[in-house]
N, C-alpha and C positions, 0 to 999 in steps of 0.2 A: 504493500500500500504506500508505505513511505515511498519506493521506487517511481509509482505511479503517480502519485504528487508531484515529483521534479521534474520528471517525464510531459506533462502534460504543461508545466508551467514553463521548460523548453521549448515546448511547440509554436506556444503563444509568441513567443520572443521569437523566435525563428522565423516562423509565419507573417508576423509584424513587417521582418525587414525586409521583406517581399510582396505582400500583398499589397501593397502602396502602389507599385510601380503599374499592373494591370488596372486599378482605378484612377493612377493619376487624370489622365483625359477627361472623366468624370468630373472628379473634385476639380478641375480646372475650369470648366466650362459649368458647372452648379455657385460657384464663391465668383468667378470670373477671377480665376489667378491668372499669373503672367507665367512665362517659363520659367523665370527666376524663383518667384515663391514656389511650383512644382520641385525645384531640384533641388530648394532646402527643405520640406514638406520629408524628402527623402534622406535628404545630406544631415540632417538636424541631428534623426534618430540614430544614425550609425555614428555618428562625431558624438556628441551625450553616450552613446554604448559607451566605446572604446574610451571615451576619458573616466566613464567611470569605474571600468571593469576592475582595475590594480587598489586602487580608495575603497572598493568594495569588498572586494577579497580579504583587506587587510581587517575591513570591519567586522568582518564575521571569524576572522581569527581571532580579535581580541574578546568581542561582545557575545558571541555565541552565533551558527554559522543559521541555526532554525530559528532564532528568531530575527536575522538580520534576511532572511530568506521571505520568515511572514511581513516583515515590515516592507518589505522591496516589490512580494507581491499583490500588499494590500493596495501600494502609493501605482504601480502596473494597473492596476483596477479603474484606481481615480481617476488618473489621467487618461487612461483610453477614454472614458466616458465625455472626457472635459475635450477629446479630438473629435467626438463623434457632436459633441455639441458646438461644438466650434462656429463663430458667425462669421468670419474674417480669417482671409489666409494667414496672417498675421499671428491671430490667436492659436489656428492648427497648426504653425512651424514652431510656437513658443509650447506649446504642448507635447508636441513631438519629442522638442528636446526634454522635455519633461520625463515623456514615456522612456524616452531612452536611458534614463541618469537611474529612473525606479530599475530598468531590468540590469544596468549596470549595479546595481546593488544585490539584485536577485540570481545572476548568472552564476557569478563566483562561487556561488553557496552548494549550487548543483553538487561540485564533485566532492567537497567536505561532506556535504550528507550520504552521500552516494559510499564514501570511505566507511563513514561511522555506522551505516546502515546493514553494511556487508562484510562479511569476513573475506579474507585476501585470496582465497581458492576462489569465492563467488562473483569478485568484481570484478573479473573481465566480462562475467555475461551479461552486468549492468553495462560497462559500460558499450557494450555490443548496442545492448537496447537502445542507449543514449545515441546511436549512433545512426541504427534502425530509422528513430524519430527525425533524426538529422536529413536523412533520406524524403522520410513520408512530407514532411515541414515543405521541400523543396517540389515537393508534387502540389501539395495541398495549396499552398501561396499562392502561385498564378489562379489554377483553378477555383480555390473556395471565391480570392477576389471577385475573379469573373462572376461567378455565377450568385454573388452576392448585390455583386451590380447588379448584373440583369435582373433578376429577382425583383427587387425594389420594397422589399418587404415595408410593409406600412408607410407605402409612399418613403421611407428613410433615405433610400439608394446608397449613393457610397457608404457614407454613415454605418451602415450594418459592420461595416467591416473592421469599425472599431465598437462597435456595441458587442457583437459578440464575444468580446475578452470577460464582457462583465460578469456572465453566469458561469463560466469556465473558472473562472478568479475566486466567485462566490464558494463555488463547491473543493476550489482545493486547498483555501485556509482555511472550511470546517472539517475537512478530512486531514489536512497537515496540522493543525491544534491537535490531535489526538495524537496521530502516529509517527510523525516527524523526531528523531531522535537530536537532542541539544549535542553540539562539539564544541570546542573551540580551541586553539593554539598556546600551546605553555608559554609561546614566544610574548615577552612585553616590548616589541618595536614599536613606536609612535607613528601616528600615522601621518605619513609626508601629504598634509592638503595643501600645503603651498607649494608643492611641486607639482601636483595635479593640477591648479588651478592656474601655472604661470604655460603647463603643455597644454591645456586644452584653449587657454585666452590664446597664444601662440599661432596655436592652428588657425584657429577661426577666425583670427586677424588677416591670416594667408588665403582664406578659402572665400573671404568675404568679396572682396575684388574681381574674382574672378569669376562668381557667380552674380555678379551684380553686370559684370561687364556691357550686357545688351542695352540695361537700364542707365547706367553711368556713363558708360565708355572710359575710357583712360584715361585718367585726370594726374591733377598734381595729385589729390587725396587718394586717389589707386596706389598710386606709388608710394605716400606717405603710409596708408595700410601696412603694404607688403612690409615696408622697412619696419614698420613696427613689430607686425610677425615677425620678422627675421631673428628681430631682435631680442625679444623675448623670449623664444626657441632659446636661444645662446643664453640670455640670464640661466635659464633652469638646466641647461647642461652643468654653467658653472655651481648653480645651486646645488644640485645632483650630488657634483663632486664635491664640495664641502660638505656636504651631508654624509656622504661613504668616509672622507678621509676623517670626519668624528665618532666613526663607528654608528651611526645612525641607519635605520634603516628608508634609503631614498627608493621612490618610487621606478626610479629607473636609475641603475648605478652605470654610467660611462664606461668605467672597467670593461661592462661585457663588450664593447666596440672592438677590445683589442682582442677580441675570439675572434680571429680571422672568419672562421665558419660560419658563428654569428651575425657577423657582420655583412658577411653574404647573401645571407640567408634573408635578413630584412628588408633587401634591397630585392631579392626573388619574391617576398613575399606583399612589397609593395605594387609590386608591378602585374603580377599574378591577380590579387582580389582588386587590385585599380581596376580592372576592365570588366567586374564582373558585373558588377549592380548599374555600372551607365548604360552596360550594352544591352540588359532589360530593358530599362528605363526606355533608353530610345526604342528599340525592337516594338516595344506597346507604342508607343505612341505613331511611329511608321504602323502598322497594325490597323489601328483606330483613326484615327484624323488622314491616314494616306490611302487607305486600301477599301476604308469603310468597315470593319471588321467590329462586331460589337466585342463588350470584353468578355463574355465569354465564350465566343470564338479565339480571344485572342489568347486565353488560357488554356482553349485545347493546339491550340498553335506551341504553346511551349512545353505543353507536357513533354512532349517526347523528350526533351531536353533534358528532363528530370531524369526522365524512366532509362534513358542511357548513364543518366549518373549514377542510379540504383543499381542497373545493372554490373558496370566495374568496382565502385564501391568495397564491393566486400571482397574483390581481387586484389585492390589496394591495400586494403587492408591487413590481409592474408600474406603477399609477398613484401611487404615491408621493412622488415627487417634484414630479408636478401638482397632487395634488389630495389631501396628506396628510392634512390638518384634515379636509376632507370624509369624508375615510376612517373615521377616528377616530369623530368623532361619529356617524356611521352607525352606524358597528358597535356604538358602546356603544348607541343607540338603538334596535338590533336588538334586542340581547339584554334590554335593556329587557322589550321587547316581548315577546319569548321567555319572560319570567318570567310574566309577565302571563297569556299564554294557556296557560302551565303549572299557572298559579293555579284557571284556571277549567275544565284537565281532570280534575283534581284536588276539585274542591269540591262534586262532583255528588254524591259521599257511598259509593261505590262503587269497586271494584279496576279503574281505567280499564286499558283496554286497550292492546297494545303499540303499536300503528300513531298514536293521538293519544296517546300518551308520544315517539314517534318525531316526529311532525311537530313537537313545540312545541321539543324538542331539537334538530332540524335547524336550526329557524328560529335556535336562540339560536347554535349553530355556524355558520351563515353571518358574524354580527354577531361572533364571535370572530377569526373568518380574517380577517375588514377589517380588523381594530385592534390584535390583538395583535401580529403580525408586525414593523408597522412603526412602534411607539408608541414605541419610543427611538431613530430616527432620527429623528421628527418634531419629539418632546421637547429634541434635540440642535440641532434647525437654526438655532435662537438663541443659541447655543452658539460662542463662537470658534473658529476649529481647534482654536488653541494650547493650550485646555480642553477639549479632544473627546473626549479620550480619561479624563482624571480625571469628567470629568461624566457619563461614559459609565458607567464602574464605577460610580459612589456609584446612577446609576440604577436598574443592572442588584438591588446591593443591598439599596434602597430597595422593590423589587418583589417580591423573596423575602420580605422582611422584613411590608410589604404583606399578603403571603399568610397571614403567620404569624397577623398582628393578627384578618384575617377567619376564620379557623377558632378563634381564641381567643374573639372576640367573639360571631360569629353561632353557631358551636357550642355556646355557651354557654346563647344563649339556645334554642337547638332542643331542648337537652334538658331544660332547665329547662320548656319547654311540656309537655314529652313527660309529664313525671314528675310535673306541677304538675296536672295536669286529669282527674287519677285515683286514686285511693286503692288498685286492683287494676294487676295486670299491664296495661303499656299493649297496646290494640290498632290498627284500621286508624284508626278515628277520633281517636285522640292524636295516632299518627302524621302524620294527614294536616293536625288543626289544626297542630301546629310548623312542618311543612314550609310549608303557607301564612305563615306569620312570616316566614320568613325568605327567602319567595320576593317578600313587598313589601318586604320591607328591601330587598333585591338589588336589586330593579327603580327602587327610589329612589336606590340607589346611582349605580346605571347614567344615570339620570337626569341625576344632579347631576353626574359625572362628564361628561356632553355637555354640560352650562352650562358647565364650568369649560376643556375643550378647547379652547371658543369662542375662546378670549384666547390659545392654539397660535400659531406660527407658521402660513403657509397651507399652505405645502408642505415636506418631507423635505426633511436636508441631503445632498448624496451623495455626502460626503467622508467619511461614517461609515462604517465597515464594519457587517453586521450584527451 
């Protein structure tokens, strides 16, 4: 039962950072957002994850990991409700970030409970489970969206898509008050908030600019932005390390930088989930506003995407420890390739049909199941123990954080094509030049991304949990 409590409070969060992207066109055209407020609407909740996930972890080590798990999925609860009531794009991106900071407090907890709940023969088939759900999350998002849109249950429309966390939420903190078991960490490290708070102002200073770009354009204040990001990035390196060299525990200790492997690894794994959440993002909206596809045509459009991810998955999984690196660059080289022949279903000039929108999606799904699964154990295996677990966090929100930059970036540029190569309402032909943009950027990404894996360790550590 405990299992099935974190399980299920998984899903939510999982499903979150996905079902957005098949209702954005919706919620765009119901509030009348601009593209800008669409790709923070998205950018918000993954940037609030990742800045919260390390601050959160730490809290449920000191305060106890079940009640830091109920408090994270009670505040999950509110705030979806306060997006589903949202009057103003405004209030649904300040919300958002909201959503994201509550599951950033609820994520970390996952595997503490998952520890204290199971004895150490039994927790690989948790975390199998956890893993299962990882899977089913990545099916269910496009789809449940779609057909929540269409739906339009009580007249609500997009909306449902955050009203449904509420009864999900309801039922797993009166079953997690019962059977949820309390942990928490012998460790009394302090918790580094003003290093959290100087990496995630940092970002957002950097991500701000460039998602406002269409709205702003390039200003002296663009530029006075970024430098301020820049700069504050550098304050919290330097704060970082005066926190490590007082024996403190910092949120991100610089040290790990000099892990050659690490170091690598971060940079694979920014480039890696940078393309994953823009190339939905756009894919729906070329989908919907290009082709005329409602959204839940446009969820059976990506399932197969999924169902290729489910299918290698549990191969990734399985050979990882032999033959990690080989995994890794496959997969990114799959998806490579996936963009590629998406490129050229796409270019004929014409509303390509479902079955080759289906095939170049499966293909990029298979190249996703190799690599994602098992890209932070492999990232890890150069990794001391002793640092398995801090390098493990700063990974995990190094990868959110990742996602946030590629829908800032490549969003950016997709609608800038869109709006840029037309003086009338865009049509299939706007549409489908952007989406080609951004479908060779992707595929370069992907690219470069398998050069840089090369220098991986060979194989997974297996002392990592997942």
């Amino acid at each position: 039962m405990a299992l099935l409590v974190v399980l299920f409070s998984s899903f939510m969060d999982l499903v979150d950072a996905t079902i957005v992207t098949v209702a954005a066109p919706a919620i765009a055209h119901d509030m009348g957002a601009g593209d800008a407020q669409i790709q923070w609407t998205i950018a918000a909740y993954t940037l609030a994850l990742g800045a919260g996930l390390i601050t959160g972890g730490r809290l449920g080590d000191q305060f106890g990991r079940k009640r830091l798990f109920m408090i994270g999925l009670a505040g999950f609860m509110v705030t979806s409700a306060l997006c589903a009531l949202a009057v103003t794009p405004g209030m649904l991106i300040g919300m958002r970030a909201a959503q994201g900071l509550t599951a950033g407090i609820m994520v970390p907890q996952v595997f503490g409970v998952i520890r204290a709940s199971f004895a150490p023969a039994e927790r690989a088939k948790a975390f199998g489970a956890y893993g299962a759900v990882q899977g089913l999350a990545s099916v269910a998002g496009p789809l449940l969206g779609g057909l929540l849109v269409e739906a339009d249950l009580f007249d609500l429309g997009w909306r449902t898509i955050f009203w449904i966390n509420v009864p999900i939420s309801i039922l797993a903190l009166v079953v997690g008050a019962k059977v949820l078991p309390e942990s928490r960490s012998a460790s009394t490290a302090q918790l580094d908030l003003v290093g959290a708070l100087l990496a995630a102002s940092g970002i957002l200073l950097l991500l701000l600019p460039i998602i406002q770009t269409e709205t702003w354009g390039w200003t002296a204040a663009s530029y006075a932005l970024l430098a301020a990001g820049v700069t504050l990035i550098t304050i919290f390196l330097v704060y970082e390390r005066s926190l490590a060299g007082r024996g403190d525990a910092p949120a991100f200790d610089p040290a790990l930088l000099k892990i050659r492997a690490f170091a690598i690894g971060l940079s694979a794994s920014v480039l890696f989930f940078g393309g994953v959440g823009s190339f939905f993002l756009t894919l729906s909206v070329y989908l919907q506003l290009g082709t005329g596809r409602t959204a839940w045509e446009t969820g059976l459009v990506i399932l197969p995407y999924a169902l290729g991810s489910i299918i290698t998955s549990g191969l990734g999984v399985a050979l990882a420890a032999k033959a990690g690196r080989i995994l890794l660059i496959t997969g990114s080289l799959t998806i490579a390739a996936s963009q590629l022949v998406l490129l050229a279903v796409i270019r004929d000039g014409s509303d390509p049909g479902y079955w080759l929108l289906a095939l170049a999606l499966f293909i990029g799904g298979l190249g996703l199941g190799l690599a994602a699964p098992i890209l932070v154990n492999v990232v890890l295996a150069g990794i001391p123990e002793c640092n398995a677990g801090a390098a493990g966090g700063v990974l995990s929100t190094v990868n959110q954080i990742g996602g946030s930059i590629g829908i800032a970036v490549l969003g950016t540029i997709f609608f800038a094509a869109v709006t840029g190569s037309t003086t009338k309402a865009p049509g299939l032909a706007d549409y489908r030049h952007a989406l080609s943009i951004v479908l060779v950027v992707t595929a370069v990404l992907y690219l470069v991304a398998a050069l840089v894996m090369l220098a991986l360790p060979k194989t997974a550590a297996e002392h990592v949990d997942p």
